[in-house]
Backbone bond lengths (Angstrom), bond angles and torsions (degrees), N, CA, C in turn:
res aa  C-N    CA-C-N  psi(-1)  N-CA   C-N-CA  omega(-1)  CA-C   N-CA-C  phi
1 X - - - 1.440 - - 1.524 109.75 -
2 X 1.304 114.61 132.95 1.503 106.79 -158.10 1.825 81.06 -117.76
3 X 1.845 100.03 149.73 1.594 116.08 -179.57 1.673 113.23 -103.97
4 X 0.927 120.80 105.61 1.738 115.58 -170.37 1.595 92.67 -95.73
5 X 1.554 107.73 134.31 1.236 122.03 159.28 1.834 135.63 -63.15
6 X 0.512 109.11 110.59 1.590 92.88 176.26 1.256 125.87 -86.23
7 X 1.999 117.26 -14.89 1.193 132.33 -176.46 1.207 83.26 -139.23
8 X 1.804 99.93 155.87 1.786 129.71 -177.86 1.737 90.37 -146.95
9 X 1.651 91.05 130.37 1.750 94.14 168.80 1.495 114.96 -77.62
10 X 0.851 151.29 136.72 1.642 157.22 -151.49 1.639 133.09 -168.29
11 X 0.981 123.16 127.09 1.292 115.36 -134.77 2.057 123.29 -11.11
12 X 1.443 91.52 96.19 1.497 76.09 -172.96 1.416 129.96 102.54
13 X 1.178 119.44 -50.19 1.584 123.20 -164.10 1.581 120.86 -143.07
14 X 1.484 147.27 150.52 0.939 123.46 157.01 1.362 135.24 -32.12
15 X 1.154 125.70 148.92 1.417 133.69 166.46 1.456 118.96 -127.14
16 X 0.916 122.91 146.87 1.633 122.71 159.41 1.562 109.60 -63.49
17 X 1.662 123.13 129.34 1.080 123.34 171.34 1.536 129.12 -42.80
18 X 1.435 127.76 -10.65 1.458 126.01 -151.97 1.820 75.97 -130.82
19 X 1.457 146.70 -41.00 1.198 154.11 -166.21 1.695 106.26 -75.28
20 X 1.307 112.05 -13.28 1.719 134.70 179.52 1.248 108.62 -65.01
21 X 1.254 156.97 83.87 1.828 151.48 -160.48 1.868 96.79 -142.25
22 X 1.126 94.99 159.82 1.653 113.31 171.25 1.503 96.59 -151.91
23 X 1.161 123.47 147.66 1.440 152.74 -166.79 1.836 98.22 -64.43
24 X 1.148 111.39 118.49 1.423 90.13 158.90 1.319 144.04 -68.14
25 X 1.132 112.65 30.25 1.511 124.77 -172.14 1.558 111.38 -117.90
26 X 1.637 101.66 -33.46 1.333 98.15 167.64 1.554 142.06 -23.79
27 X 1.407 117.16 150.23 1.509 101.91 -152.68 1.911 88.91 -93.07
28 X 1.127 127.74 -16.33 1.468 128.52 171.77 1.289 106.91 -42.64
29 X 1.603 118.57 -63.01 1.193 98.55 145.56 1.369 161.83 131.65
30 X 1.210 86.40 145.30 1.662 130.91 176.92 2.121 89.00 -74.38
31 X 1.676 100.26 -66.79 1.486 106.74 -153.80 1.899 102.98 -118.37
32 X 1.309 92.22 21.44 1.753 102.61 159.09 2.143 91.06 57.57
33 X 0.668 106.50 72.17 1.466 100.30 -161.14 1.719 91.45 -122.22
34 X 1.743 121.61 56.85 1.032 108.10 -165.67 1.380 106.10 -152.98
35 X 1.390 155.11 149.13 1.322 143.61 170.34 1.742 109.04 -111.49
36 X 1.491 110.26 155.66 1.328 109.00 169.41 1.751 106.18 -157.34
37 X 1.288 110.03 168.32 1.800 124.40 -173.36 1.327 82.33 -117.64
38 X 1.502 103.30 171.62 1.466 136.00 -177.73 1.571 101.67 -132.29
39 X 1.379 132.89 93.11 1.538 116.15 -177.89 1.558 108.96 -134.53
40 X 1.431 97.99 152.84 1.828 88.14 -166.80 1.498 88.50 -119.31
41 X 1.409 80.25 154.48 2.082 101.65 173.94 1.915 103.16 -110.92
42 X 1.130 96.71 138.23 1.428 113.91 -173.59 1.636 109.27 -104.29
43 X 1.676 119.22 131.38 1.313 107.28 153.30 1.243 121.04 -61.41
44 X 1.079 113.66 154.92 1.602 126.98 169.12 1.357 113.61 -151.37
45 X 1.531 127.63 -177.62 1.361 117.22 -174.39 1.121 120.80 -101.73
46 X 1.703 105.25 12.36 1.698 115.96 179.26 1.426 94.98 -134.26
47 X 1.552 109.83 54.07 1.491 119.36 170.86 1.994 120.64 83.54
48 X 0.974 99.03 -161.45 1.393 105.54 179.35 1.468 96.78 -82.74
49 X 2.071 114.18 147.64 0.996 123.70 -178.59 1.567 104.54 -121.78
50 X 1.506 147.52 117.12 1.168 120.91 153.50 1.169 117.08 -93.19
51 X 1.403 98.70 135.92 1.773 120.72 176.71 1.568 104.49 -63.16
52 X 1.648 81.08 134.65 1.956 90.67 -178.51 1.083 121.30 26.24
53 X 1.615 128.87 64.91 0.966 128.05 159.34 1.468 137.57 -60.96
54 X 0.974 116.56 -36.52 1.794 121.11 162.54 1.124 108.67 -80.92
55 X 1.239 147.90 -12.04 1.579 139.18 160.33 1.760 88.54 -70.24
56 X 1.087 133.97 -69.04 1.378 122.40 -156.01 1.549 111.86 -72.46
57 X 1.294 124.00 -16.16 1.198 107.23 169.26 1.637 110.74 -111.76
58 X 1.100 108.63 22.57 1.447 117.78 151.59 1.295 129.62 -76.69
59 X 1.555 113.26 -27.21 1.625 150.80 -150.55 1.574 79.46 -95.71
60 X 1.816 100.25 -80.42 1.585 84.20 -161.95 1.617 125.52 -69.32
61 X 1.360 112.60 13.71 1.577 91.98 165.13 1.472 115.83 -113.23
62 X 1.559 121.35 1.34 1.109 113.96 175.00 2.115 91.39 -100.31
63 X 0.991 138.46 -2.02 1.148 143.25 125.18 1.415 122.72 -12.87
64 X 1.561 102.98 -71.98 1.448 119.80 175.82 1.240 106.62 -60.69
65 X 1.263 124.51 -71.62 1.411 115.24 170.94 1.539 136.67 3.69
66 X 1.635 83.73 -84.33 1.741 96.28 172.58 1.073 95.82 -53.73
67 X 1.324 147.91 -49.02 1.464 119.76 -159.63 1.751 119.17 -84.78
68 X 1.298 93.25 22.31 1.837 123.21 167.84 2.111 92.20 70.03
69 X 1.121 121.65 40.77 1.733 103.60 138.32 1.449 114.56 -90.09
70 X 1.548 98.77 128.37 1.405 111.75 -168.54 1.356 111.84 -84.34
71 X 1.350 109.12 -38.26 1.404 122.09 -157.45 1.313 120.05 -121.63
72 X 1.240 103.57 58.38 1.851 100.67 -170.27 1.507 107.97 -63.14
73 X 1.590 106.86 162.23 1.889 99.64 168.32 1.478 104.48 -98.90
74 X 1.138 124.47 2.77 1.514 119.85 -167.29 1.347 98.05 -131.11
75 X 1.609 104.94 127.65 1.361 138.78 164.37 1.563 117.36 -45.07
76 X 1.059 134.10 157.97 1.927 142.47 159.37 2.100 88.21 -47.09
77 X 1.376 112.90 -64.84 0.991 118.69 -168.21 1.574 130.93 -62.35
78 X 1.455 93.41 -34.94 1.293 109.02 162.20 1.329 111.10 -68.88
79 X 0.893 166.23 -76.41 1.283 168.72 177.18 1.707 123.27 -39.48
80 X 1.298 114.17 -3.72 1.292 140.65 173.69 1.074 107.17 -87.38
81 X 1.581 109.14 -60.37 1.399 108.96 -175.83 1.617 116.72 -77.84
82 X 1.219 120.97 -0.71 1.613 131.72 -168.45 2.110 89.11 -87.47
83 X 1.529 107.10 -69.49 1.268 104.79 137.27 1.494 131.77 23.55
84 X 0.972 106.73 -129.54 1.804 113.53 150.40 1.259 141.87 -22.88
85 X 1.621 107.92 -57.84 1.865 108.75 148.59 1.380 113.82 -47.16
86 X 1.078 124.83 -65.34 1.928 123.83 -171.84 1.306 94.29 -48.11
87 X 2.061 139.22 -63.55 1.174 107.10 171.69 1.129 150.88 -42.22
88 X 1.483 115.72 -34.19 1.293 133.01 -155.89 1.966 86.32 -86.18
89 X 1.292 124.65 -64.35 1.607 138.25 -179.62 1.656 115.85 -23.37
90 X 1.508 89.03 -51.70 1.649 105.65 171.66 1.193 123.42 -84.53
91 X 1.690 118.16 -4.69 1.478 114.57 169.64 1.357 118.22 64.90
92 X 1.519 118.23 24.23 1.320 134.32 -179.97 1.996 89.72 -77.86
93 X 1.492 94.04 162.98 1.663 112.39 179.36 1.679 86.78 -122.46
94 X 0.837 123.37 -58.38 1.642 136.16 -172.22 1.921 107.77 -138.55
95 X 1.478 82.08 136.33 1.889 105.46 -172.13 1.652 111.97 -147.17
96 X 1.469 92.56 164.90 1.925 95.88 161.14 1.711 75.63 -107.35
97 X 1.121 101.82 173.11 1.600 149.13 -152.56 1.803 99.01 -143.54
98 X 0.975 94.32 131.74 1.959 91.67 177.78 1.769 101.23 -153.60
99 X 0.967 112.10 45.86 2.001 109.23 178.70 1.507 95.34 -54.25
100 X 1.217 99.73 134.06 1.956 128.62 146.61 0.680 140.35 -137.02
101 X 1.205 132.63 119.32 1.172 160.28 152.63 1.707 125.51 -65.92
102 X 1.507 110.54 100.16 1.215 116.26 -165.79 1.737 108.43 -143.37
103 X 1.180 95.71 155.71 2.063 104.19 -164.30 1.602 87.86 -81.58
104 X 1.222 107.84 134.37 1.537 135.25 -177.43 1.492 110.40 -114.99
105 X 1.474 102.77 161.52 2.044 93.60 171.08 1.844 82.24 102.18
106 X 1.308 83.47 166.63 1.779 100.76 177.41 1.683 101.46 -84.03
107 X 1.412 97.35 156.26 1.315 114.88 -175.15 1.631 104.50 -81.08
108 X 1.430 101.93 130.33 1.197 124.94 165.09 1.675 138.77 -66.07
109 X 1.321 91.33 -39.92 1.365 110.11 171.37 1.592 100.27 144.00
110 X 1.228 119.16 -175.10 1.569 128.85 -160.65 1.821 100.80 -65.35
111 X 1.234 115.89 -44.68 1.535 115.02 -177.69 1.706 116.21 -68.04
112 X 1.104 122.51 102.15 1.415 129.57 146.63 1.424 123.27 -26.40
C-alpha cells in the first residue's frame, strides 16, 4: 500500500507536494552535497508515533555538520517539530519520514 503526500516541509514551511522543486543546477545534485535520515512513524491508539525522534534529528544535523554546513537555520528542535506537522498535515497514521537537508543555490565549484 503506497502513502502519497500531499504536503513536503521545505525550506521552512509547508508546501504542496507537486509546488516542492529545487533548481536543477543545485549542487545537491550535481555533487550529492546533501544529508538525509530514514525514520518511521507508527500507528498507535493515541495517534501517530515517531520512533526516536530526537535521536534522528539529532543525527541529521550533526550529519550536516560533518559534511561542513555551518550554519543551519533550523534547530534539533525545530526540525522535530517540522517532523510532526508534515505528519499530522498529511493525515498519515503510519509513514517513512525522509528529511533532507541539502546545499541549494548554483554550484560554485567542487569545494563546499
Amino acid at each position: 500500500m503506497s502513502v502519497e503526500a500531499k504536503y513536503v516541509w521545505m525550506d521552512g514551511e509547508l508546501v504542496e507536494f507537486e509546488k516542492a522543486t529545487v533548481h536543477f543546477l543545485t549542487p545537491a545534485l550535481h555533487y550529492g552535497a546533501a544529508v538525509f535520515e530514514g525514520i518511521r512513524a507508527y500507528s498507535t491508539e493515541k495517534g501517530p508515533a515517531v520512533f526516536r525522534l530526537k535521536e534522528h534529528a539529532e543525527r541529521l544535523i550533526d550529519s550536516a555538520h560533518v559534511l561542513g554546513f555551518r550554519d543551519l537555520p533550523w534547530s534539533v528542535e525545530q526540525v522535530s517539530e517540522a517532523i510532526k506537522e508534515i505528519v499530522k498535515a498529511n493525515g498519515f497514521a503510519s509513514c517513512y519520514i525522509r528529511p533532507l537537508l541539502y546545499m541549494g543555490g548554483r554550484p560554485a565549484g567542487l569545494n563546499l
